[in-house]
C-alpha positions in Angstrom: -61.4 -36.2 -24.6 -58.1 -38.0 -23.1 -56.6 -37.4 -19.4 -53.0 -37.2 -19.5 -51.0 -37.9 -16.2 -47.8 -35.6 -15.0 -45.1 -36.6 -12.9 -44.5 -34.0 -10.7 -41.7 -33.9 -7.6 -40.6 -31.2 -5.0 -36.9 -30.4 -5.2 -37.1 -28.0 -2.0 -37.3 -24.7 -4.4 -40.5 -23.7 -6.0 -38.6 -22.1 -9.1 -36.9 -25.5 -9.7 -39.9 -27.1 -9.3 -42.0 -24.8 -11.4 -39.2 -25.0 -14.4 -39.1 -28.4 -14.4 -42.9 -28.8 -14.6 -42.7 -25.8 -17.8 -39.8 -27.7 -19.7 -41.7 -31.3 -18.9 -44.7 -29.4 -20.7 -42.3 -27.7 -23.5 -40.7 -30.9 -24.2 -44.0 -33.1 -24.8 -45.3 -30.4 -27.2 -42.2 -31.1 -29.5 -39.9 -28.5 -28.3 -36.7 -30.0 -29.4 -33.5 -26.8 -28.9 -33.4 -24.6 -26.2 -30.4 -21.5 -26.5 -29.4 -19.9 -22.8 -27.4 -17.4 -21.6 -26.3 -17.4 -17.8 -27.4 -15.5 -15.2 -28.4 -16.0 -11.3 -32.2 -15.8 -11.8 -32.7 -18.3 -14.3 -30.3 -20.6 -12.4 -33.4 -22.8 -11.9 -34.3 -23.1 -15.5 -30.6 -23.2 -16.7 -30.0 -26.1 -14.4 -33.2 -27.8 -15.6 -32.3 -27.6 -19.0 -28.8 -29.2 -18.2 -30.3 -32.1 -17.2 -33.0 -32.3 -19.8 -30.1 -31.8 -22.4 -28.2 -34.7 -21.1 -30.9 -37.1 -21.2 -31.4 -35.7 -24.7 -34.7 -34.7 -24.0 -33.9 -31.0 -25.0 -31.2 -29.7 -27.3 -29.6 -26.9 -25.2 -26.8 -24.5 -26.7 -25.2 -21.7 -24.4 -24.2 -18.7 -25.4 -22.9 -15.7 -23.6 -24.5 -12.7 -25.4 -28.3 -12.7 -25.3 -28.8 -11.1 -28.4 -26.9 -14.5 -30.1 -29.0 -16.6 -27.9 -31.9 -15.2 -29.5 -30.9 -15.2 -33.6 -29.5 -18.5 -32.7 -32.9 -19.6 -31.6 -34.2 -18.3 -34.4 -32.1 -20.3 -37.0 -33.1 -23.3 -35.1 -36.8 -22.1 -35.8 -36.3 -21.7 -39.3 -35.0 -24.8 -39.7 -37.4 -27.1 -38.1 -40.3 -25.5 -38.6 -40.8 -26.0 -34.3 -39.9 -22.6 -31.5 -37.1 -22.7 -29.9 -36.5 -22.1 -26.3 -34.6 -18.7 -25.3 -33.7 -18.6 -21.4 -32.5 -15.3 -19.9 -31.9 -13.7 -16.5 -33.3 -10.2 -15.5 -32.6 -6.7 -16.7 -30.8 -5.9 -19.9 -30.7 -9.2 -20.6 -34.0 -9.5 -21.9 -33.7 -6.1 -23.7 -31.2 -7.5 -25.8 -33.3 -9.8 -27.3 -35.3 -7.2 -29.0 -33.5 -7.2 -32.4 -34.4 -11.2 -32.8 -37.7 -11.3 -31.5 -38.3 -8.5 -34.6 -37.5 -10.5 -37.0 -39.0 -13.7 -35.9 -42.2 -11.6 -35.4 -41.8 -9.7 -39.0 -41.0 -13.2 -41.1 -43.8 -15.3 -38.4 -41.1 -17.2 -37.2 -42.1 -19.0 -34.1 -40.2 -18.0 -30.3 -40.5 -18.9 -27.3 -38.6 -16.3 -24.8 -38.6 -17.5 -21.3 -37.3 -14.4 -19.0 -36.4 -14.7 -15.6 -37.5 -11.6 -13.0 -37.5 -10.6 -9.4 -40.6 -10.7 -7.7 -43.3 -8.6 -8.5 -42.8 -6.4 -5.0 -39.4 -5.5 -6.3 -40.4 -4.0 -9.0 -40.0 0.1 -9.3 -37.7 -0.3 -5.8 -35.1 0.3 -7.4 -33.5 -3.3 -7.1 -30.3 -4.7 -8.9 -30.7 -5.8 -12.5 -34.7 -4.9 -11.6 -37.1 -3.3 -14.7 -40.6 -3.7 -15.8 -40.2 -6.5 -18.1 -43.7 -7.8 -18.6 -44.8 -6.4 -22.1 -41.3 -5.3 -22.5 -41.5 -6.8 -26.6 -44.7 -4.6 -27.1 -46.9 -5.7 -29.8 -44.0 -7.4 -31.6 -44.9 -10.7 -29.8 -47.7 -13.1 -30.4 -48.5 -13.4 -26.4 -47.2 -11.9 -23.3 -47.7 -14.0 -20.0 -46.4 -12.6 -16.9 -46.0 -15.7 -14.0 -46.3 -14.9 -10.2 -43.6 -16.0 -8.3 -44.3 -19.6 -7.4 -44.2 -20.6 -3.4 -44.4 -24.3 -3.5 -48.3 -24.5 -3.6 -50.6 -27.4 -4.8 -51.8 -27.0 -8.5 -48.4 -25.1 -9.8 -47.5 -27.8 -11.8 -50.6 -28.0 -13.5 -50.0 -24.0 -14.0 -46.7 -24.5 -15.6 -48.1 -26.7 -17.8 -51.4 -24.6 -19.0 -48.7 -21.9 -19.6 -46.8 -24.0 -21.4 -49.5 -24.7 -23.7 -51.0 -21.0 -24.1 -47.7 -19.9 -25.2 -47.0 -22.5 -27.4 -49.7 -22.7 -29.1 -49.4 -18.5 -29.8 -46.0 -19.1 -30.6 -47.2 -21.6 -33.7 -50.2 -19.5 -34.6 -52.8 -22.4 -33.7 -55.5 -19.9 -33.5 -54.4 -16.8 -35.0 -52.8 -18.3 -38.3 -49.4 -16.6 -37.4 -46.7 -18.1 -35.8 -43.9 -15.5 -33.9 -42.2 -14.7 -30.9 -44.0 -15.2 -27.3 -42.9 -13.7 -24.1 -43.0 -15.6 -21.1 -41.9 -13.7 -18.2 -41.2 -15.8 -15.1 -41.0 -14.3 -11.6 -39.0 -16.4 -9.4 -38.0 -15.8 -5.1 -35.2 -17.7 -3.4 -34.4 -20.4 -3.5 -33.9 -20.1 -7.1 -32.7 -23.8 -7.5 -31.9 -27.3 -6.0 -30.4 -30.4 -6.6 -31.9 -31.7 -10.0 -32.8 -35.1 -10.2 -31.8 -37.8 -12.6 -34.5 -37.5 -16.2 -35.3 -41.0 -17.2 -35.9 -41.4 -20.9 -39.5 -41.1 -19.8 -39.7 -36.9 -20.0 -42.7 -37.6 -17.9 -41.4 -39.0 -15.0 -38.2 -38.9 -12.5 -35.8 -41.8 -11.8 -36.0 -42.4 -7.9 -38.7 -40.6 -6.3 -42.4 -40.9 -6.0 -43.9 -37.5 -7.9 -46.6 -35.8 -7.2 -49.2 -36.3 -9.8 -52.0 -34.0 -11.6 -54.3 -34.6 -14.0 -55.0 -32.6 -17.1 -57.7 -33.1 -19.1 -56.7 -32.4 -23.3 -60.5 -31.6 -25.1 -63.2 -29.5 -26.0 -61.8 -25.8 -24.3 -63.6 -25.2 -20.8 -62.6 -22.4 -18.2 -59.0 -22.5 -17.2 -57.7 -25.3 -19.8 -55.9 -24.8 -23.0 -56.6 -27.0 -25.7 -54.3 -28.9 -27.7 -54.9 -29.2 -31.3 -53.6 -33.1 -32.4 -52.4 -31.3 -35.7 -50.7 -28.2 -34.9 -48.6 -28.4 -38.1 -51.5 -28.5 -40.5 -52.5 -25.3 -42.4 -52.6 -22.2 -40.8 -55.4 -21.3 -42.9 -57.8 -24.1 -41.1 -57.0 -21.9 -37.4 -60.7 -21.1 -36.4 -62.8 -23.0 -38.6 -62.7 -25.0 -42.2 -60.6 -23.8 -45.0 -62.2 -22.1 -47.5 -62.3 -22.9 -51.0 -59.5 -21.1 -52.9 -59.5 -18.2 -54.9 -60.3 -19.0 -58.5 -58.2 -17.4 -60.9 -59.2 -16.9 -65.0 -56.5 -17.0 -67.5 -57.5 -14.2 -69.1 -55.2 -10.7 -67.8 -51.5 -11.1 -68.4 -50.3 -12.2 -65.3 -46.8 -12.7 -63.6 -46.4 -14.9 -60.2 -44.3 -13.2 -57.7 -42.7 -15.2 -54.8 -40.7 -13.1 -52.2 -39.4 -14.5 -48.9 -40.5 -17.6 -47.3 -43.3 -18.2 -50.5 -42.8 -21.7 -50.5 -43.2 -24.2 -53.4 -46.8 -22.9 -53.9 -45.6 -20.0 -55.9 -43.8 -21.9 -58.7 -46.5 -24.9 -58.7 -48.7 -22.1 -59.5 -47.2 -20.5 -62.3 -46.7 -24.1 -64.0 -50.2 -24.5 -63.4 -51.2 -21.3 -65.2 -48.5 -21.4 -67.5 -47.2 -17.8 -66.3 -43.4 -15.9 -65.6 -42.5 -16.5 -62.1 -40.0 -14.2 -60.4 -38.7 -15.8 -57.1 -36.2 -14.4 -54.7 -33.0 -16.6 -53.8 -35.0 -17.3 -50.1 -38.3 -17.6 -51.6 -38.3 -21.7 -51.5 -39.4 -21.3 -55.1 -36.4 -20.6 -57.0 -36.7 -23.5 -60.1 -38.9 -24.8 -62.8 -38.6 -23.8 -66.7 -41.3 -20.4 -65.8 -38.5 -19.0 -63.7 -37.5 -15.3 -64.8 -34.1 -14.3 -63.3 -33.7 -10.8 -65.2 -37.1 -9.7 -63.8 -35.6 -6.2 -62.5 -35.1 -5.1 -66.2 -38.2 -7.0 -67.9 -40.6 -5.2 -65.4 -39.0 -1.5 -66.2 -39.5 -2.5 -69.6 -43.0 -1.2 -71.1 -42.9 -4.2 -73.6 -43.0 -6.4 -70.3 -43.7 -4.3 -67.4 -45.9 -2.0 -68.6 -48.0 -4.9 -70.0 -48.8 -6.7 -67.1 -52.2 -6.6 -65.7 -52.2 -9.2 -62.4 -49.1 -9.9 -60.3 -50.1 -13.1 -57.4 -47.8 -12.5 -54.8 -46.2 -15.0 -52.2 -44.4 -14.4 -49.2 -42.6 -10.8 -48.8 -40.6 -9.4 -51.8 -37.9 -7.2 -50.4 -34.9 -7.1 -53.0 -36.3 -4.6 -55.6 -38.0 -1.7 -56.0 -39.6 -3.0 -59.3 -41.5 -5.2 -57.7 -43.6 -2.8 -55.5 -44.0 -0.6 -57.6 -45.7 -2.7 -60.4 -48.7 -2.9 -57.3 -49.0 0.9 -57.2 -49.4 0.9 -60.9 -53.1 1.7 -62.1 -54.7 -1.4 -64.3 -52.4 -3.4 -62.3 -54.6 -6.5 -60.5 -52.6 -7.1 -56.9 -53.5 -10.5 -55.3 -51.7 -11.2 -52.4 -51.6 -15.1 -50.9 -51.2 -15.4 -47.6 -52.0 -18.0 -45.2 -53.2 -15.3 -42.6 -55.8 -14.2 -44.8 -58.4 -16.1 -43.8 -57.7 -15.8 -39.7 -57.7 -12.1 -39.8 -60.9 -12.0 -42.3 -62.3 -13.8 -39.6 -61.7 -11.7 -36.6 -63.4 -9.1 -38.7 -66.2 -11.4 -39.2 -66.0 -11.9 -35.4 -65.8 -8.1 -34.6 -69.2 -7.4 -37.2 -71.0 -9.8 -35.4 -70.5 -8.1 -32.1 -71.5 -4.9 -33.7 -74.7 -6.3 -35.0 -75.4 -7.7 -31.7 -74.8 -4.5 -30.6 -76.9 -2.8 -33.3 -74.2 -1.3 -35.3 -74.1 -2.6 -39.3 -70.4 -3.0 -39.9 -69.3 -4.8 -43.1 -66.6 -7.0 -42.2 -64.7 -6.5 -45.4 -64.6 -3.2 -44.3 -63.0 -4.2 -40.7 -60.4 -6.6 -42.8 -59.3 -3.7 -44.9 -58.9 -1.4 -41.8 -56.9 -3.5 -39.7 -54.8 -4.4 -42.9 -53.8 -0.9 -43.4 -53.4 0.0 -39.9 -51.9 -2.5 -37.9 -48.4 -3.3 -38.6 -48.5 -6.5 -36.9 -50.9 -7.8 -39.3 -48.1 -8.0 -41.7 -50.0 -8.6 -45.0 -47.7 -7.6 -47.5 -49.7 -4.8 -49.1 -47.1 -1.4 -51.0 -48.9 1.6 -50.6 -52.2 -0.3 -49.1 -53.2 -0.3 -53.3 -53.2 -4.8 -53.1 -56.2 -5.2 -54.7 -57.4 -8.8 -52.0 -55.6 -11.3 -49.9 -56.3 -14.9 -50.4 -55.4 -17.8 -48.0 -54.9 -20.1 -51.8 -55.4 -19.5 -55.1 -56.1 -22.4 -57.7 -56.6 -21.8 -61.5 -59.5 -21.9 -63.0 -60.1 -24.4 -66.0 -63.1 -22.2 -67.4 -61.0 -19.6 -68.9 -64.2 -17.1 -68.1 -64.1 -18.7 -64.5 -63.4 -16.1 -61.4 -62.8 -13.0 -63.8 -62.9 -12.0 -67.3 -60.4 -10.7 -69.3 -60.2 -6.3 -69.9 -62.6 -5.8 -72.8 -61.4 -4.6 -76.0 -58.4 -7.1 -75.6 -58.1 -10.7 -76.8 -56.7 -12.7 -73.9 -53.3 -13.8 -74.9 -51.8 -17.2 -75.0 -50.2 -17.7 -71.7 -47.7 -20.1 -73.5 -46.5 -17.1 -75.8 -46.9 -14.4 -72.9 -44.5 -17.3 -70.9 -42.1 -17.6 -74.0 -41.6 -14.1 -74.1 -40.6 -13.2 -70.5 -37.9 -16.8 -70.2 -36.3 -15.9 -73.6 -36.0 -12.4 -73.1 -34.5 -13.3 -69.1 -32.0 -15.6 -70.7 -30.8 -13.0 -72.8 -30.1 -10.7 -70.3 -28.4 -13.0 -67.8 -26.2 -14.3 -70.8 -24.9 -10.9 -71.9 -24.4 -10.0 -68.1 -22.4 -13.0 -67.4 -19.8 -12.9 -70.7 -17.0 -11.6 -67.6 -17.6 -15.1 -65.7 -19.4 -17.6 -68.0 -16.5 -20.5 -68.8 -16.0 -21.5 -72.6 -18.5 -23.9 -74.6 -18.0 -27.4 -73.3 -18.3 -28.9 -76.4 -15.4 -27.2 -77.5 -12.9 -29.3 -75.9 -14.3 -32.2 -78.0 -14.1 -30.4 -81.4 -12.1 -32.2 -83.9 -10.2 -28.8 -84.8 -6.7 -28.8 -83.1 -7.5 -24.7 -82.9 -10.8 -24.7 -81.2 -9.6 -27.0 -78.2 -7.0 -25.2 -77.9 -8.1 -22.0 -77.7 -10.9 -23.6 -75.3 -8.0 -25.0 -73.0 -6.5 -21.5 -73.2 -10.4 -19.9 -72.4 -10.7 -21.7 -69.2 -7.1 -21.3 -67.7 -8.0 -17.6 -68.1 -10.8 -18.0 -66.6 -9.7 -19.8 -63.8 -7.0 -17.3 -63.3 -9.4 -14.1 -63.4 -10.2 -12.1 -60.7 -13.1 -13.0 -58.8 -16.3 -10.7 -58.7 -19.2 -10.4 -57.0 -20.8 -12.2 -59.4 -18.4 -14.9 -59.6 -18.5 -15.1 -56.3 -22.6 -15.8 -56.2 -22.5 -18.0 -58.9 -20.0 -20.5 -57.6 -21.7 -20.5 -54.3 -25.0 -21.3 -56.1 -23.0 -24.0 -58.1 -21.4 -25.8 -54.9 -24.6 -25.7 -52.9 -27.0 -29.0 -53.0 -29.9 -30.5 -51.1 -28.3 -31.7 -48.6 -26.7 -28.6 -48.1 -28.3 -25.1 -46.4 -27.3 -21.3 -48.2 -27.7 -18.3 -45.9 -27.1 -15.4 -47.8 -26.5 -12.2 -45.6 -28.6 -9.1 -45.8 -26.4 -6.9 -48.1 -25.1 -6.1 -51.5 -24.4 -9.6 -52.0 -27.7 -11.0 -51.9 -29.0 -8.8 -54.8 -25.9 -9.4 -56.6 -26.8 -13.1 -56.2 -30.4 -12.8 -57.3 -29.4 -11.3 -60.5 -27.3 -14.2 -62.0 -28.3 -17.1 -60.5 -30.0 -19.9 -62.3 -33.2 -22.1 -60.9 -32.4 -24.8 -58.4 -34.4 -26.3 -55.7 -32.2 -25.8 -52.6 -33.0 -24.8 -48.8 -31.8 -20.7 -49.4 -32.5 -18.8 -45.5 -31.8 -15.1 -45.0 -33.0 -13.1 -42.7 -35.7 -10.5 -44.5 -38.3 -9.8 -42.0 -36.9 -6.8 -41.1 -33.5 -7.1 -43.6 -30.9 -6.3 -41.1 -27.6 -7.5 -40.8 -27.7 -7.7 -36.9 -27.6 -11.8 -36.1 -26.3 -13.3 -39.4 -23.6 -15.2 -38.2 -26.4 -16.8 -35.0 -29.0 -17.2 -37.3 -26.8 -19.2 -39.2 -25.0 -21.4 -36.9 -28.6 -22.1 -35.6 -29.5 -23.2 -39.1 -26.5 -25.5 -39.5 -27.1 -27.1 -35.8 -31.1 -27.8 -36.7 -30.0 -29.1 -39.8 -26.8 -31.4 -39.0 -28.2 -33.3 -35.7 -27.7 -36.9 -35.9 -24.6 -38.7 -36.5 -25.4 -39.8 -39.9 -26.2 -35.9 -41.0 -24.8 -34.7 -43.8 -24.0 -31.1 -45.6 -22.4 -28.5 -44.7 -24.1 -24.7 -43.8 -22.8 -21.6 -46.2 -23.1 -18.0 -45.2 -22.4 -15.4 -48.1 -22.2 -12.1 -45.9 -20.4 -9.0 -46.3 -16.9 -7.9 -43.9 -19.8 -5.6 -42.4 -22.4 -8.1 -41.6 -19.2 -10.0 -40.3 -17.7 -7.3 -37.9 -21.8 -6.7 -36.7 -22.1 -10.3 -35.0 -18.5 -11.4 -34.7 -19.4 -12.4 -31.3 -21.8 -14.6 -32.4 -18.1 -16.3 -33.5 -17.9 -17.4 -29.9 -18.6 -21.4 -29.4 -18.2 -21.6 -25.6 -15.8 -25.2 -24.5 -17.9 -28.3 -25.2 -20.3 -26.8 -27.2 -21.5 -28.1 -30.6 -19.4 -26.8 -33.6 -21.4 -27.2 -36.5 -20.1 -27.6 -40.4 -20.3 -24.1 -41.6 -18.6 -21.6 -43.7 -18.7 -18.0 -43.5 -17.7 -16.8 -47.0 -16.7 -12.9 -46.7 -16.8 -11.0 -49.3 -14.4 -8.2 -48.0 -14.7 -5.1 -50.1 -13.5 -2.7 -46.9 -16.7 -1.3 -45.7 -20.6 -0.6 -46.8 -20.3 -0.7 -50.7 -24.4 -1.2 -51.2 -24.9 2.4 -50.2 -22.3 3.4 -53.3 -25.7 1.8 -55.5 -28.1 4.7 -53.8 -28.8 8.1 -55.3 -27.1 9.6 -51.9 -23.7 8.5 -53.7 -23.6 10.7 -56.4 -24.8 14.1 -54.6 -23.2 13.8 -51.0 -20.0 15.5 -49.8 -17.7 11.9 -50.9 -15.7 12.9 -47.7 -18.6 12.6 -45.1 -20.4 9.9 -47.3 -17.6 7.6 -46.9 -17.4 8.3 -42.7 -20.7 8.2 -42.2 -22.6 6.0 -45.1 -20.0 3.7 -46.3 -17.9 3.1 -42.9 -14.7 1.9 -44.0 -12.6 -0.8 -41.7 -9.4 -2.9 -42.1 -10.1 -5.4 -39.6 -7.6 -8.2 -40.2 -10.2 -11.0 -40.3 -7.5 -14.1 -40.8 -6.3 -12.8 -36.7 -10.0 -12.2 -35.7 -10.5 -16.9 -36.8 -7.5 -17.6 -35.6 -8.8 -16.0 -31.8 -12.2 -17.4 -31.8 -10.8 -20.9 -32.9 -12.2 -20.8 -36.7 -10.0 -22.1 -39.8 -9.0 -19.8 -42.5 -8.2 -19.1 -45.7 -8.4 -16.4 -48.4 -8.8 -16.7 -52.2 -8.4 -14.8 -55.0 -9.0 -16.7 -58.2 -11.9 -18.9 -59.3 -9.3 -21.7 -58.7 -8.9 -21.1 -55.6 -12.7 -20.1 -54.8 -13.9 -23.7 -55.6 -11.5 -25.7 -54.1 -12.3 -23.7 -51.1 -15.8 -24.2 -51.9 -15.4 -28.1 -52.8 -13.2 -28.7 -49.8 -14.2 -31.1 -47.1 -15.7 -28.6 -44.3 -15.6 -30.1 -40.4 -14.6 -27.5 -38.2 -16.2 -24.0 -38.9 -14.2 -22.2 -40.6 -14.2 -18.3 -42.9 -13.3 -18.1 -46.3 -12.3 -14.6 -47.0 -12.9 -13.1 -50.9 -10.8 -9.4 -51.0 -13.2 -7.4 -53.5 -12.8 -4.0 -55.0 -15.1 -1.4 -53.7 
């Protein structure tokens, strides 16, 4: 157990006092970025947060639309890893946060919104920019905290900072295994600010004045104090107790690894370890290694493939097919889902049993786990039509082939090497006869010692410069000029399915947005990315966002970099095929009235997007050929700029 000492000083306005205390708090528990908008109730926290910014204690963007504020914050969180601050005033304000704390909570992405109010007495009087905004998120948030109106009395400091903590440590899923979006909702009288004082370097103490000071003991949890855990970023699986030992798997059932959204590395180290076909998703973290099955929409509607597939292990949250899902509603068809939360909500079940008993009530707390799994959305295990057979924090495979299963009877258990062999060959046939519009001539043609081959190769690649570009194309040389250093956010539309059709393996940092899959925030969640992942003088890479002109015209004000703030490397590259062409690939297409499909379904615009950089300050330019596409792509990018691709519909 350790005592840890805060500075604490009176500026003459209890809100000022209170926010400083809140952000000193924030701040030692590794909040780095903080997004605001303006407004005159949060003036205390705003000009708190100015200060903290220029002492470079807190990163602080400003934005004028909450609802950027908030997908900027959550590109920030996706990129560290750590929540980021969100600072509005009353009313509306906070409403229009809604759309980002959704996704944050859907893909566990930690937030930490910090919403200014009126005082408690003025709520339901009718007062100016004056709702109920305590619970205003509903169950979409991890925590909701609603803070009384400080008045300048001993021991608010010390309250600032236990809040700090509680809603931290929800936001990061210490105890619950799930990070997401907190609400903090802070009532605040006049005066709503003061003079702020100088920060030191010293985030715990003020240049110039003699603080108050309060003690806060950090240890084993007691009445009143929130524990810090010294390893917040370790597994979320070890939240509440020791990790369990994983789930053995035998090699016995033909299996397939599936990593969706946010899976992580686990998912391919996996299938290398089992020797099994991994299908990953562009965003999936998992994308590479020689198992990797890029054709996996046709292989798994394929009986010979498909249809002989008896366990699918899951990772994150496959959203880009329908295939996918549909091999867990199959019958014969072994569904383990991995999932860090596993274990946290297994034991709240455990927890809940135990109550029962003590209550007299014999409740099987498998039974409890399956319940809440099927009925509370905000769970989110990953589990198509409730059929996943378990959920398991980690999975390992077994080297007793009979070990944790056997294999169906009546069946030899095949060799994974040859079930492996068959699914990668049978992928790379399919890509290859998909890509003979786009794939470039054989390299080793230009140094055939025929005079006809090199030219005709010479003659093959000038044509293929030349030719048109496609969506295809388009993915592909994205993919190609991406690297490490770099980040890829690929929009939520036609485009990222077009992507994850062609493209090859390769370990680089791919974001999108597929909580909830909307297109709302793209451009915010973006340029929150790129500033995460460019601070530092000696950063390097640049941020690319593949998005549709719809995505685009969605969060254009999101476009808006206010005088003096950052401007980050990025390039929006729009594929502009004049309105919603991803609903021309749905059934609805084919049977609706083409008339009232195209009004209301496929939404056509002619937005001239060159004039709509040129007024928010963004470079431009448009291509048209391959040529042109990578030396766009290739180009040296320090301003942010859009890169406009005109496609047919």
């Amino acid at each position: 157990m350790r005592a840890v000492t805060r500075a604490h000083i009176s500026t003459g306005s209890p809100a000022a006092d209170f926010s400083l205390a809140l952000l000193q708090e924030f701040h030692r528990l590794g909040v780095k970025d903080a997004v605001l908008s303006p407004g005159s109730r949060s003036q205390g926290l705003a000009l708190a947060l100015a200060e903290f910014d220029r002492a470079n204690l807190i990163d602080l963007q400003v934005r004028i639309d909450e609802r950027t504020s908030g997908f900027t914050a959550l590109g920030l969180a996706i990129e560290t890893g750590q929540p980021a601050l969100v600072v509005t005033t009353s009313g509306t304000a906070v409403a229009n946060l809604l759309p980002a704390v959704l996704e944050a909570s859907h893909s566990s992405v930690p937030m930490l919104v910090l919403s200014s109010d009126r005082p408690a007495e003025l709520r339901g009087t009718g007062g100016n920019q004056t709702t109920w905004q305590p619970g205003i998120f509903g169950r979409f948030v991890r925590h909701s905290i609603d803070v009384g109106a400080p008045g300048g009395q001993a021991g608010e400091p010390s309250l600032a900072i236990a809040i700090a903590r509680e809603a931290y440590e929800a936001a990061v899923g210490i105890h619950s295994g799930r990070p997401g979006p907190v609400h903090v909702n802070l009532q605040f009288r006049e005066p709503l600010s003061a003079s702020v004082p100088d920060l030191v370097p010293n985030p715990l103490a003020f240049a110039g004045e003699q603080p108050e000071t309060s003690e806060v003991v950090i240890g084993e949890p007691s009445p009143g104090t929130v524990t810090l855990d010294d390893h917040l970023r370790a597994s979320h699986a070890a939240a509440g107790g020791l990790q369990p030992a994983p789930l053995e798997l035998a090699r016995g059932p033909r299996t397939i690894v599936i990593a969706g959204h946010g899976a992580g590395r686990a998912a391919e180290q996996l299938a290398h370890e089992g020797g099994w076909p991994l299908v990953a998703e562009p965003s999936s973290g998992s994308r590479f290694g020689r198992n990797l099955v890029v054709a996996y929409r046709e292989l798994l509607n394929d009986p010979d493939f498909g249809g002989r597939v008896e366990r699918a292990i899951v990772f994150g949250h496959p959203t880009l097919s329908r295939e996918v899902p549909i091999l867990s509603l199959r019958e014969g068809v072994e569904t383990i889902v991995v999932t860090p939360d596993a274990d946290a909500h297994f034991q709240a079940a455990e927890q809940f049993a135990r109550a029962s008993a003590d209550a007299g009530d014999n409740v099987d707390p498998r039974a409890v786990f399956r319940r809440r799994a099927v009925t509370d959305d905000a769970i989110g295990l990953y589990n198509p039509g409730h059929r996943v057979s378990r959920f398991a924090s980690s999975v390992t495979v077994a080297t007793d082939p009979t070990a944790g299963g056997a294999s169906p009877e009546g069946r030899d258990a095949p060799d994974d090497r040859d079930w492996l062999r068959l699914w990668v060959l049978a992928s790379r046939a399919i890509v290859a006869s998909q890509l003979d519009e786009v794939a470039p001539p054989n390299p080793d043609d230009a140094r055939s010692p025929d005079i006809a081959v090199r030219r005709d190769y010479r003659l093959a690649e000038l044509a293929a410069l030349r030719a048109p570009i496609t969506r295809r194309v388009l993915a592909l040389a994205l993919w190609q000029a991406t690297w490490p250093h770099d980040r890829l956010v690929l929009g939520a539309s036609r485009l990222i399915r077009d992507l994850d059709r062609v493209v090859p393996g390769k370990n680089i940092r791919v974001h999108s947005n597929r909580g909830l899959a909307g297109i709302d925030g793209t451009i915010a969640t973006a340029i929150g990315i790129a500033l995460a992942s460019q601070r530092g003088a000696d950063s390097v890479g640049v941020t690319r966002l593949l998005l549709g002109d719809l995505t685009l015209l969605h969060d254009v004000g999101s476009m808006l970099l206010g005088v003096g703030e950052r401007r980050p490397r990025i390039q929006l590259v729009v594929a502009n095929d004049g309105g919603g062409t991803i609903f021309d690939t749905l059934e609805v297409a084919d049977t609706a009235n083409r008339a009232a499909f195209d009004r209301v379904m496929f939404t056509p615009q002619s937005v001239d997007i060159a004039s709509l950089a040129k007024a928010y300050g963004w470079a431009y330019s448009i291509v048209s050929t391959r040529t042109d596409l990578d030396s766009a792509l290739t180009a040296q990018v320090t301003v942010p700029a859009i890169v406009e691709v005109r496609l047919p519909r």
